[in-house]
SERO-4910 file (N, C-alpha, C, O; in steps of 0.05 Angstrom, whole numbers):
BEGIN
 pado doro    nc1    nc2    nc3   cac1   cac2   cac3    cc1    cc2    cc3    oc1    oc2    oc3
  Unk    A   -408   3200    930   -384   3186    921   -391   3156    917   -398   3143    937
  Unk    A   -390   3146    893   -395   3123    889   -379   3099    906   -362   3107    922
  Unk    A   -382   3075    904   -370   3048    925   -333   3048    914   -312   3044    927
  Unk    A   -336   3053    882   -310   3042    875   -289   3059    888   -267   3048    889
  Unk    A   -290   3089    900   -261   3102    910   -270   3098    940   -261   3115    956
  Unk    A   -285   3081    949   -291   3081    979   -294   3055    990   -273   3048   1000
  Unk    A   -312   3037    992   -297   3011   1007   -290   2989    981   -289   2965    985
  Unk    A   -286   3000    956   -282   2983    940   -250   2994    921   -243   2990    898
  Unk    A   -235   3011    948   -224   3024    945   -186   3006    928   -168   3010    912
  Unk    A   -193   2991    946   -163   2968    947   -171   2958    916   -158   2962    895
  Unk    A   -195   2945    919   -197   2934    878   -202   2946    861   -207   2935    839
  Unk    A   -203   2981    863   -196   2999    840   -164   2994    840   -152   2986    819
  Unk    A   -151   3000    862   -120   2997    863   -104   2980    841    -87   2984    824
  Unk    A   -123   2951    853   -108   2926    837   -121   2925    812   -113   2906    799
  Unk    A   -137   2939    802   -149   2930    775   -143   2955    756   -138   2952    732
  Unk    A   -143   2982    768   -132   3000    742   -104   3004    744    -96   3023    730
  Unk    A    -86   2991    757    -57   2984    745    -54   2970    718    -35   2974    702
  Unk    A    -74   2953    713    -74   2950    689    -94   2950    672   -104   2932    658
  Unk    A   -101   2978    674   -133   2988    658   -111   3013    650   -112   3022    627
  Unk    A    -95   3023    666    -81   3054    655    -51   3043    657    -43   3030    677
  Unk    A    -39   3048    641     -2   3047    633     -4   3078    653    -11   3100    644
  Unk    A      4   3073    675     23   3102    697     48   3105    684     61   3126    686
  Unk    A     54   3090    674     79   3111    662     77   3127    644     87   3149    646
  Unk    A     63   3115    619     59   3131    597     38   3154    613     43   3177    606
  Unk    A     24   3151    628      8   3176    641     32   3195    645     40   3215    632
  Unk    A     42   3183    667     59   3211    675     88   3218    656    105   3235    663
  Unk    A     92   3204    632    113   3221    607     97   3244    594    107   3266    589
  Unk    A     65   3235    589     46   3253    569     49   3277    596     68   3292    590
  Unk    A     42   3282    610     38   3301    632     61   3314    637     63   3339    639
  Unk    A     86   3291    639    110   3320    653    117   3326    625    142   3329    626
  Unk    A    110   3330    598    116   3335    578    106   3364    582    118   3385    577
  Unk    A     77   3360    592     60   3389    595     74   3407    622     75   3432    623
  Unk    A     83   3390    640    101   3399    656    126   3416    650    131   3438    660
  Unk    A    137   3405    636    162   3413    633    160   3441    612    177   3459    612
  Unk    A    133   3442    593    129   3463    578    130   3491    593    141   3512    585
  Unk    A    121   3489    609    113   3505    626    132   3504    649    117   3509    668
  Unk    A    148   3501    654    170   3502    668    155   3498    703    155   3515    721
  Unk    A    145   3472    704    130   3474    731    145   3457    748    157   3439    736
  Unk    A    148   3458    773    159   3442    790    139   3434    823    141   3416    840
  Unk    A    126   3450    821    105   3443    836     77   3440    834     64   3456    821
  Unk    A     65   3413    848     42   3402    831     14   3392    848     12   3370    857
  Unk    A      0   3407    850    -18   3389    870    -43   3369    844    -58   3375    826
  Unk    A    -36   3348    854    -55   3338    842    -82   3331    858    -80   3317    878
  Unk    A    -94   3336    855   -134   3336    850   -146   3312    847   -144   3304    823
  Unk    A   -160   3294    864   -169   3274    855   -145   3253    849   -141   3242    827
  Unk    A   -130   3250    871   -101   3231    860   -104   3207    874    -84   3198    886
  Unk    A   -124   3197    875   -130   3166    883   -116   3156    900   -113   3162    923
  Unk    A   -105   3134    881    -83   3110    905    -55   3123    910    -42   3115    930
  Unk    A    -42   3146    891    -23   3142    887     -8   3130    875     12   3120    886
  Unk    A    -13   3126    849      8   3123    827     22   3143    810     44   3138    800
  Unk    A      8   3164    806     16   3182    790     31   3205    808     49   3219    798
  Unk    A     22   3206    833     37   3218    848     68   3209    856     84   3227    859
  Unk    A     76   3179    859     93   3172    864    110   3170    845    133   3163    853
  Unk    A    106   3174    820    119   3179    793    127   3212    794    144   3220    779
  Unk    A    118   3225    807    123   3252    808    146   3255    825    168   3265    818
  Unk    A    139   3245    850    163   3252    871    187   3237    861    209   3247    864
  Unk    A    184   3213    851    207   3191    846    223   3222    818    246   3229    823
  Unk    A    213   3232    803    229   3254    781    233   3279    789    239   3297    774
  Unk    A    229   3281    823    238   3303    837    210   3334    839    213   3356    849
  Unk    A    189   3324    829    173   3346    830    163   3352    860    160   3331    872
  Unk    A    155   3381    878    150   3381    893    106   3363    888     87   3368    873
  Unk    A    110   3348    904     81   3349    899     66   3348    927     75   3352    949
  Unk    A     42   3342    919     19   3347    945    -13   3331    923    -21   3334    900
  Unk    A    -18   3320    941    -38   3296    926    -77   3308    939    -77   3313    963
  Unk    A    -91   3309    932   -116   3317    947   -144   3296    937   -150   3297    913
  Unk    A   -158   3280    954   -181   3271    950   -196   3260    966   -189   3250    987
  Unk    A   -220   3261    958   -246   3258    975   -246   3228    988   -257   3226   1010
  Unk    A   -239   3215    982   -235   3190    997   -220   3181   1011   -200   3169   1001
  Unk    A   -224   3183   1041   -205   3176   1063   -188   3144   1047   -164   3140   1050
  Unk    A   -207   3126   1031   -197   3099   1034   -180   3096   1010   -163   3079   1008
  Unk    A   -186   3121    984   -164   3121    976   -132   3128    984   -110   3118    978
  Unk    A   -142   3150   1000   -116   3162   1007    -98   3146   1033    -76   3152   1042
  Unk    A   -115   3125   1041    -95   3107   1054    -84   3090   1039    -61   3083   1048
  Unk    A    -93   3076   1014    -73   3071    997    -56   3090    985    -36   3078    976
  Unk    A    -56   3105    982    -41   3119    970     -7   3135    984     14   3145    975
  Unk    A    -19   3129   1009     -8   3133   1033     17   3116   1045     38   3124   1057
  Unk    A      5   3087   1036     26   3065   1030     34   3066   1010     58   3062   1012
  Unk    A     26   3071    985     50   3076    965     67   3092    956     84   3086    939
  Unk    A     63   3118    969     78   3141    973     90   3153   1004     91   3177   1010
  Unk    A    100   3132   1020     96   3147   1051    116   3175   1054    138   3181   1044
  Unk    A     99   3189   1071    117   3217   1075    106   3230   1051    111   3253   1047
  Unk    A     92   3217   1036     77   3242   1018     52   3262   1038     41   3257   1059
  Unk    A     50   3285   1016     32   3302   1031      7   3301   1018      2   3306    995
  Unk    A     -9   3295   1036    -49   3283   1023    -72   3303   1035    -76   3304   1059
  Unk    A    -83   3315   1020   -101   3325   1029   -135   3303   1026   -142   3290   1006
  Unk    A   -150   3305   1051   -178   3294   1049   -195   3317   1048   -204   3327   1069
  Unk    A   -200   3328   1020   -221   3349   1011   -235   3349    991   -225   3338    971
  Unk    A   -257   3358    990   -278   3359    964   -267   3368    942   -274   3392    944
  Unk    A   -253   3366    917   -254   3388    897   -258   3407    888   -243   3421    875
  Unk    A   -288   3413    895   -313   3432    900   -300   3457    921   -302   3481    916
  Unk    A   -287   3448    943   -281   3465    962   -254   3465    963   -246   3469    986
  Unk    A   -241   3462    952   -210   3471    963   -200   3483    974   -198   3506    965
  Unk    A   -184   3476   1006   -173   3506   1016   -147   3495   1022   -146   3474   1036
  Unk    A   -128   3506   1013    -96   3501   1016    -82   3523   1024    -81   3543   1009
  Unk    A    -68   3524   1049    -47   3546   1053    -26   3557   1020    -23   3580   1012
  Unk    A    -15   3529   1009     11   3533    988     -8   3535    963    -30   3526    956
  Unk    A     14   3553    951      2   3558    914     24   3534    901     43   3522    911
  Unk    A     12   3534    880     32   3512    863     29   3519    828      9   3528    818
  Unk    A     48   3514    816     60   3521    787     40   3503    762     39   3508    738
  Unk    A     25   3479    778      5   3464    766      4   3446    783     20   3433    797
  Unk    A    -32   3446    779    -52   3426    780    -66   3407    758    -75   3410    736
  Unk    A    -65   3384    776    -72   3353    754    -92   3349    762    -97   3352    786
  Unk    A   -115   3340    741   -133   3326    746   -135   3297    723   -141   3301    699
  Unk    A   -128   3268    734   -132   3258    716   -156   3230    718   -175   3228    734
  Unk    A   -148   3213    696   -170   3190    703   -203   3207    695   -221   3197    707
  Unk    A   -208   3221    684   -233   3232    677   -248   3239    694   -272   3239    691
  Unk    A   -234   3248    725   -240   3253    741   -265   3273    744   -286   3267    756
  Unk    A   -260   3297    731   -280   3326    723   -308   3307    719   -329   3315    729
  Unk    A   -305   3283    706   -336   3281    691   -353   3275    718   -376   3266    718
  Unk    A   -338   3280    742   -356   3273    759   -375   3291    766   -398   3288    776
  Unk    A   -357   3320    758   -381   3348    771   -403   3344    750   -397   3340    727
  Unk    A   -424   3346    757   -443   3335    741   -464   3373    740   -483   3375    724
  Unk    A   -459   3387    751   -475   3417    748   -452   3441    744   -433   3444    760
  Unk    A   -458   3455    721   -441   3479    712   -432   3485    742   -409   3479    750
  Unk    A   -449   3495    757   -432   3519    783   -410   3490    796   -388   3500    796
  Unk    A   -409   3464    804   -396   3451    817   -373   3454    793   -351   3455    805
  Unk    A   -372   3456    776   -350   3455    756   -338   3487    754   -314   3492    756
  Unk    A   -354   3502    751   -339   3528    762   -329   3533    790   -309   3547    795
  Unk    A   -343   3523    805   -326   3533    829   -304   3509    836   -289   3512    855
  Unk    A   -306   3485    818   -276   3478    823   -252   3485    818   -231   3481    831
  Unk    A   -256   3498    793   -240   3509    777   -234   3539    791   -211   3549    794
  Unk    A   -257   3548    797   -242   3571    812   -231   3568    836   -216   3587    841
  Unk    A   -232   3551    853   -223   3539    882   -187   3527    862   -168   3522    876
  Unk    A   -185   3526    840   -159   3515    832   -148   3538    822   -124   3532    817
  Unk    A   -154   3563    816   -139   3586    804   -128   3585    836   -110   3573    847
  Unk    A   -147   3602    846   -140   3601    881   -115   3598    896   -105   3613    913
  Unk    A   -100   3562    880    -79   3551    889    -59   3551    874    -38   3541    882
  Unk    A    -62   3563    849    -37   3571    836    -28   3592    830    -45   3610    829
  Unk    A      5   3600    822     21   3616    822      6   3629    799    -11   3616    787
  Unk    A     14   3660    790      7   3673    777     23   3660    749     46   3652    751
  Unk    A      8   3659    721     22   3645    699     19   3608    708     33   3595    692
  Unk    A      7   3594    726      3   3572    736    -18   3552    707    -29   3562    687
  Unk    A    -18   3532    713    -36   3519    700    -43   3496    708    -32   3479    722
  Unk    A    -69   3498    692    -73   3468    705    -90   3444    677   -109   3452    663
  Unk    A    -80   3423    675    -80   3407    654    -93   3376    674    -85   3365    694
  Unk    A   -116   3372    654   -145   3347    661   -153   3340    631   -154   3352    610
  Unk    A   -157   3317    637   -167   3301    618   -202   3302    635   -207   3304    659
  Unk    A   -222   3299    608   -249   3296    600   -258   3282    586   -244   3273    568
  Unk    A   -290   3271    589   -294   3252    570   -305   3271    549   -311   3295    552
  Unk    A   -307   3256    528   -312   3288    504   -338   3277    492   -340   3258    477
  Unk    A   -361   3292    503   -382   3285    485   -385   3271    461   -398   3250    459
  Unk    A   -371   3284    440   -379   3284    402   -364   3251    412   -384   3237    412
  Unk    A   -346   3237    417   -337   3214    407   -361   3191    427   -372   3171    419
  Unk    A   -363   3205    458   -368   3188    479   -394   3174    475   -397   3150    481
  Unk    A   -416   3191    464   -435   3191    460   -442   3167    440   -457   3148    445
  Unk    A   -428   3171    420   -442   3153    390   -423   3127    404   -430   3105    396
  Unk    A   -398   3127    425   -385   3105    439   -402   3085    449   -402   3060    446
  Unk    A   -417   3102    462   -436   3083    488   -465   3074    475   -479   3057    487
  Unk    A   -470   3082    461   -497   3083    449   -493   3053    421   -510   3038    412
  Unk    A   -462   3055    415   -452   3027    406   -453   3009    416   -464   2988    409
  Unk    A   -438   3014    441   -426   2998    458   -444   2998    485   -430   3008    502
  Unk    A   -467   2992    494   -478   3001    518   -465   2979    543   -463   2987    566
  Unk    A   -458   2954    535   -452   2939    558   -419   2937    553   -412   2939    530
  Unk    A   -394   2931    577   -370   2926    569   -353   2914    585   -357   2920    609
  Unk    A   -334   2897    581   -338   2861    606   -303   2878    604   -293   2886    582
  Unk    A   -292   2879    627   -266   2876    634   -252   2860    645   -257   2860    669
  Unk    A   -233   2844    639   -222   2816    656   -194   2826    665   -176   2833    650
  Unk    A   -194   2824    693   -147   2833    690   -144   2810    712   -158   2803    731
  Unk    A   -122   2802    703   -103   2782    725    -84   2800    747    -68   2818    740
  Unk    A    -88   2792    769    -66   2809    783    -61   2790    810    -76   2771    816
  Unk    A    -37   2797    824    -16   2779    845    -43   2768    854    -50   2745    847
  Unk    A    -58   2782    867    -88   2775    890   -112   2756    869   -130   2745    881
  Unk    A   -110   2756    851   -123   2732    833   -143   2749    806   -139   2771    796
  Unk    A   -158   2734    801   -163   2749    772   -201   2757    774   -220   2742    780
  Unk    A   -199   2780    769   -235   2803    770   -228   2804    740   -211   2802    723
  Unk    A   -265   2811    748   -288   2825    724   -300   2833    727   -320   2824    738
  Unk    A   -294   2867    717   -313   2882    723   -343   2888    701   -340   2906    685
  Unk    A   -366   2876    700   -385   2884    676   -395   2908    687   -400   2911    711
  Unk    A   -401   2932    663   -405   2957    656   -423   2963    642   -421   2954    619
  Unk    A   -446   2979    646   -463   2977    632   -477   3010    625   -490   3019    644
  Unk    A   -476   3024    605   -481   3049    611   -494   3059    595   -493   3058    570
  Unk    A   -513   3073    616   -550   3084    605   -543   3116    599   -535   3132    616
  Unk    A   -547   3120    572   -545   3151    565   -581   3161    564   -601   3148    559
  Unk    A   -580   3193    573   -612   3202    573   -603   3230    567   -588   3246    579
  Unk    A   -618   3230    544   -610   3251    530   -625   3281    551   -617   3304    546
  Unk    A   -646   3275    572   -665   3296    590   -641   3302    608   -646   3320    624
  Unk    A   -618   3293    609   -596   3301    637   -582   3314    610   -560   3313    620
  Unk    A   -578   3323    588   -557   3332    578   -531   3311    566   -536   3288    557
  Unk    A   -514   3318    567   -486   3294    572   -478   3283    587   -455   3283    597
  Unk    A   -502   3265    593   -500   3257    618   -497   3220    615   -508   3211    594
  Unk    A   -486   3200    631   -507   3171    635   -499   3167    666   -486   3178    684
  Unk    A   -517   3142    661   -509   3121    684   -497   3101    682   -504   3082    668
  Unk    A   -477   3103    698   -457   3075    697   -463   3053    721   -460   3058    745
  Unk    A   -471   3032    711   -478   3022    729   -446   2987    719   -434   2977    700
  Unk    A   -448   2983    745   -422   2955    739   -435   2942    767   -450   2951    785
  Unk    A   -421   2918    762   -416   2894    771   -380   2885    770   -364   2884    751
  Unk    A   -374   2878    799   -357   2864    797   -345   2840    816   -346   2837    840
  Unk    A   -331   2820    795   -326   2790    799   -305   2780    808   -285   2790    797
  Unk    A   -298   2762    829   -271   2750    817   -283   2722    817   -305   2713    823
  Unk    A   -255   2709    807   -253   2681    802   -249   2668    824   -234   2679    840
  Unk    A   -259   2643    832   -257   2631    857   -255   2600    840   -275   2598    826
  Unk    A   -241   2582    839   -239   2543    828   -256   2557    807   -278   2547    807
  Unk    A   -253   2577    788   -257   2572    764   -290   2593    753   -293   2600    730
  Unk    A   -305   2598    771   -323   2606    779   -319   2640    783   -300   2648    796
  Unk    A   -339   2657    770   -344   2683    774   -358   2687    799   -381   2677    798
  Unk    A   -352   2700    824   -361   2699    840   -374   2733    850   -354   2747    853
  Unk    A   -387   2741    853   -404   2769    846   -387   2783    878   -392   2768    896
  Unk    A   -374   2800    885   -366   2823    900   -377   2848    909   -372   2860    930
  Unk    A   -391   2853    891   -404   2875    890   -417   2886    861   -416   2879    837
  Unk    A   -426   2901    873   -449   2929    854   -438   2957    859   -429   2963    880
  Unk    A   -439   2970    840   -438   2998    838   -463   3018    817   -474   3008    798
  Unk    A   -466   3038    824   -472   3061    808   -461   3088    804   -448   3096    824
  Unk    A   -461   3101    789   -449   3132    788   -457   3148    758   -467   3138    738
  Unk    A   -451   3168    762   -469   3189    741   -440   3199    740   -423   3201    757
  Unk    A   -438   3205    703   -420   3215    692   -428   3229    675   -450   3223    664
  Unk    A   -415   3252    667   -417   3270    653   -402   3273    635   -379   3264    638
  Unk    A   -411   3288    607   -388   3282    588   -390   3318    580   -409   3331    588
  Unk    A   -366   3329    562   -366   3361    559   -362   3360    524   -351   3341    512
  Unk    A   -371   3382    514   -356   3394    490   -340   3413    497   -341   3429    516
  Unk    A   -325   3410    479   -291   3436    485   -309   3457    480   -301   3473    497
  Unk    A   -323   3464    471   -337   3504    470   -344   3500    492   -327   3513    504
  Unk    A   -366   3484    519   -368   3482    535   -354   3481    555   -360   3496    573
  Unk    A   -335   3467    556   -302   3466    572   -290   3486    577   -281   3492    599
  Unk    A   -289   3505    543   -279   3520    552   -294   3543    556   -280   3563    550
  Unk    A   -315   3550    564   -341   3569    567   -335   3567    598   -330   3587    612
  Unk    A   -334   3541    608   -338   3539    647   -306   3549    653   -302   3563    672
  Unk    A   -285   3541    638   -268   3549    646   -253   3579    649   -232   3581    662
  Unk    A   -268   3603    634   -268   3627    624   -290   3628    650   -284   3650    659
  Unk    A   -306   3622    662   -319   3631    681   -309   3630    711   -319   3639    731
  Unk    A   -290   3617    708   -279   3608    728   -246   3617    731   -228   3611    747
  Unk    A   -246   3634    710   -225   3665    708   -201   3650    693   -182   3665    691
  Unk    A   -198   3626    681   -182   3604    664   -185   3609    642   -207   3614    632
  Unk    A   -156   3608    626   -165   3621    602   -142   3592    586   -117   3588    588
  Unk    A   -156   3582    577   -151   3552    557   -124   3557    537   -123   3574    518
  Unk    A   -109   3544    543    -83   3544    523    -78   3521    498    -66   3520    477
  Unk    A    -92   3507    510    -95   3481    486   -115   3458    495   -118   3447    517
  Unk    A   -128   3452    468   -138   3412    470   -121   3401    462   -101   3410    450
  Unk    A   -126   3372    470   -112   3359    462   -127   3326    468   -138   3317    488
  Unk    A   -123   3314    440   -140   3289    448   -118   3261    453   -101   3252    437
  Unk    A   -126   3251    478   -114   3225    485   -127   3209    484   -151   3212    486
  Unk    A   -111   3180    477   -130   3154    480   -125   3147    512   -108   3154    528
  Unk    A   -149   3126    514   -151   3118    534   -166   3092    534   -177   3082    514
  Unk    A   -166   3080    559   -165   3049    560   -182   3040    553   -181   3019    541
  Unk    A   -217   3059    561   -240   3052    550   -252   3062    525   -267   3055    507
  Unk    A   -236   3087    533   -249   3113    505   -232   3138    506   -221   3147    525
  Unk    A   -233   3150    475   -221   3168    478   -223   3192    500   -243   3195    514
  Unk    A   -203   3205    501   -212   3233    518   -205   3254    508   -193   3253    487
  Unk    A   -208   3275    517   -198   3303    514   -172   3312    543   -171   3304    566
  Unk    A   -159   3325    532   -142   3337    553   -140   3367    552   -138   3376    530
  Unk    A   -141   3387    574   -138   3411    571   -122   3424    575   -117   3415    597
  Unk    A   -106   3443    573    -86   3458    589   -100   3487    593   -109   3500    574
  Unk    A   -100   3494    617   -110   3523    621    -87   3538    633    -65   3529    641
  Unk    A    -94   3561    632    -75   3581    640    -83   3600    676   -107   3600    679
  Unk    A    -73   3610    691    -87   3632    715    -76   3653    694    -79   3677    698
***
């Protein structure tokens, strides 16, 4: 697990509040929600708690799950009396089934080997109701690729209450890993005017084609109901809806 959902956990908080509109996240979502007549939701990889607390505030039963103790103590403060699980993706074990599962933030591109991506997906049939689904956004190869290979370096500046970061981004594609790069960043804040360095990060991301997507997800007993392409803050994505 890379530094940013773990002791650099508080300045993902304050800096993708305004890298992602949470609201427009969670209208596009309970739209898919409401298709499907779901009322209970575990979300997967649910960070700080934003998107969760947009859930409970519109009455959905939810339940939040992720690998980082330091996210889920923020998350913890922004949702209190919510229910958090600290578990791998990879391994899911939950007593309760639920009507749908979220995965958002391009979370998936982290399983970086077919079986970790099948057996998440099958660890998520697992927890839902029969007719259940579960809807994630992906980074999508065909756009990401000719994206980064444009764009290899990319400077983010946001102002927030606690003062104003920059995060620089810099990302190495190798065509020998598949759809794969390395993201490597740096990030700043301002101090009398001055960029002052905070830290370093690395992490390996993976990108999918929808025949692919939906190839792991048919293996993993998910049978795909729709794409769907969203924008997003850095790059486009893909969104999925699967079916149990």
């Amino acid at each position: 697990m890379n530094k940013l959902y773990t002791e650099y956990a508080q300045l993902y908080h304050l800096m993708y509040q305004t890298f992602i509109d949470y609201n427009a996240e969670y209208e596009f979502y309970q739209e898919i929600l409401a298709e499907f007549h779901c009322k209970s939701i575990l979300e997967v990889a649910c960070g700080t708690g934003q998107l969760g607390r947009r859930l409970v505030d519109a009455g959905y039963v939810h339940q939040g799950l992720d690998m980082s103790a330091e996210m889920l103590q923020v998350a913890r403060e922004i949702l209190p009396g919510g229910t958090f699980h600290q578990q791998d993706m990879r391994h899911i074990q939950l007593a309760d089934a639920f009507d749908a599962a979220l995965i958002t933030a391009r979370s998936v591109s982290h399983l970086l080997s077919n079986p970790d991506v099948i057996q998440t997906f099958a660890g998520i049939k697992n927890v839902l109701h029969p007719g259940g689904i579960v809807a994630f956004d992906f980074i999508d190869a065909v756009t990401y690729i000719p994206h980064i290979q444009a764009n290899p370096a990319v400077t983010h500046v946001v102002d927030t209450p606690e003062g104003s970061f920059k995060r620089e981004s810099q990302y190495l594609f190798n065509v020998a890993k598949g759809w794969q790069c390395t993201w490597k960043s740096r990030y700043f804040q301002q101090v009398n005017g001055t960029d002052v360095l905070i830290g370093t990060d690395e992490d390996e991301l993976r990108a999918f084609t929808e025949d692919e997507m939906e190839l792991l997800l048919r293996l993993a007993g998910l049978k795909v109901i729709k794409f769907l392409k969203r924008p997003s803050y850095a790059y486009d994505t893909k969104v999925v809806v699967a079916q149990r």
